[in-house]
N, C-alpha and C positions, 0 to 999 in steps of 0.2 A: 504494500500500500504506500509506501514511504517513498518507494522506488518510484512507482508511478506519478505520485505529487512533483517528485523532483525533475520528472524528465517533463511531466508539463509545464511546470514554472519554467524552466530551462528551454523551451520550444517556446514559449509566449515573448521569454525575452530575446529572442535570436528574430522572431519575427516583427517585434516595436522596435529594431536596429534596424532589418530588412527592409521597412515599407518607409519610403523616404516622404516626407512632409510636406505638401505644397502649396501656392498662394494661399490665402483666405480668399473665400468671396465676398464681396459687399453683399450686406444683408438687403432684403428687399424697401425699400422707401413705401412708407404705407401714406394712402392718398392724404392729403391735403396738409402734408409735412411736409418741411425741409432739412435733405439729411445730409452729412458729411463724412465720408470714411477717407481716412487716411492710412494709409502703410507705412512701416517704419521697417531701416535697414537691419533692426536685431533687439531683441529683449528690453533693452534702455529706453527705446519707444523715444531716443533723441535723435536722430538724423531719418526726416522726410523723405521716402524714396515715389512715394505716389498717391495720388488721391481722386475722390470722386465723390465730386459736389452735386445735386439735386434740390434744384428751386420748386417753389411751391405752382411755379406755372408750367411745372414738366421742363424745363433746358436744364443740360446736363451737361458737367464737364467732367471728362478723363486723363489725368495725365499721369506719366511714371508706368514703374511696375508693380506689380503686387508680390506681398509677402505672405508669411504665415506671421508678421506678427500687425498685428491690425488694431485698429480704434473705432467706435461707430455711435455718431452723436446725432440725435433726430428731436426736432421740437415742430408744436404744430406752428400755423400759418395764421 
């Protein structure tokens, strides 16, 4: 029984190493907000690599790239 715990914990953590992390996506803007996601270059959440702003009359701007480490700020209109 011990045996088998082991080799599962042991296969769980060889596969959360295995499967590599990718952007975030910007979370969906719900109607009659306006939202801002920004992406940041690493954990510190201090250097801006990309963003994507959403006005309350629908235009939308995209720039940069995305990360997994993200921010998502939404107020209504």
């Amino acid at each position: 029984m011990a045996r088998r715990l082991f080799i599962a914990f042991g296969l769980a953590a060889i596969v959360s190493l295995v499967i590599p992390v990718g952007p975030a996506h910007a979370r969906a803007c719900m109607m009659n907000h306006q939202c801002t996601t920004i992406w940041y270059s690493d954990a510190t959440q201090t250097t801006q690599v990309g963003g994507l702003y959403e006005e309350c009359d629908g235009f939308t701007f995209r720039w940069g790239t995305r990360t997994a480490y993200v921010t998502f700020d939404e107020v209504p209109c």
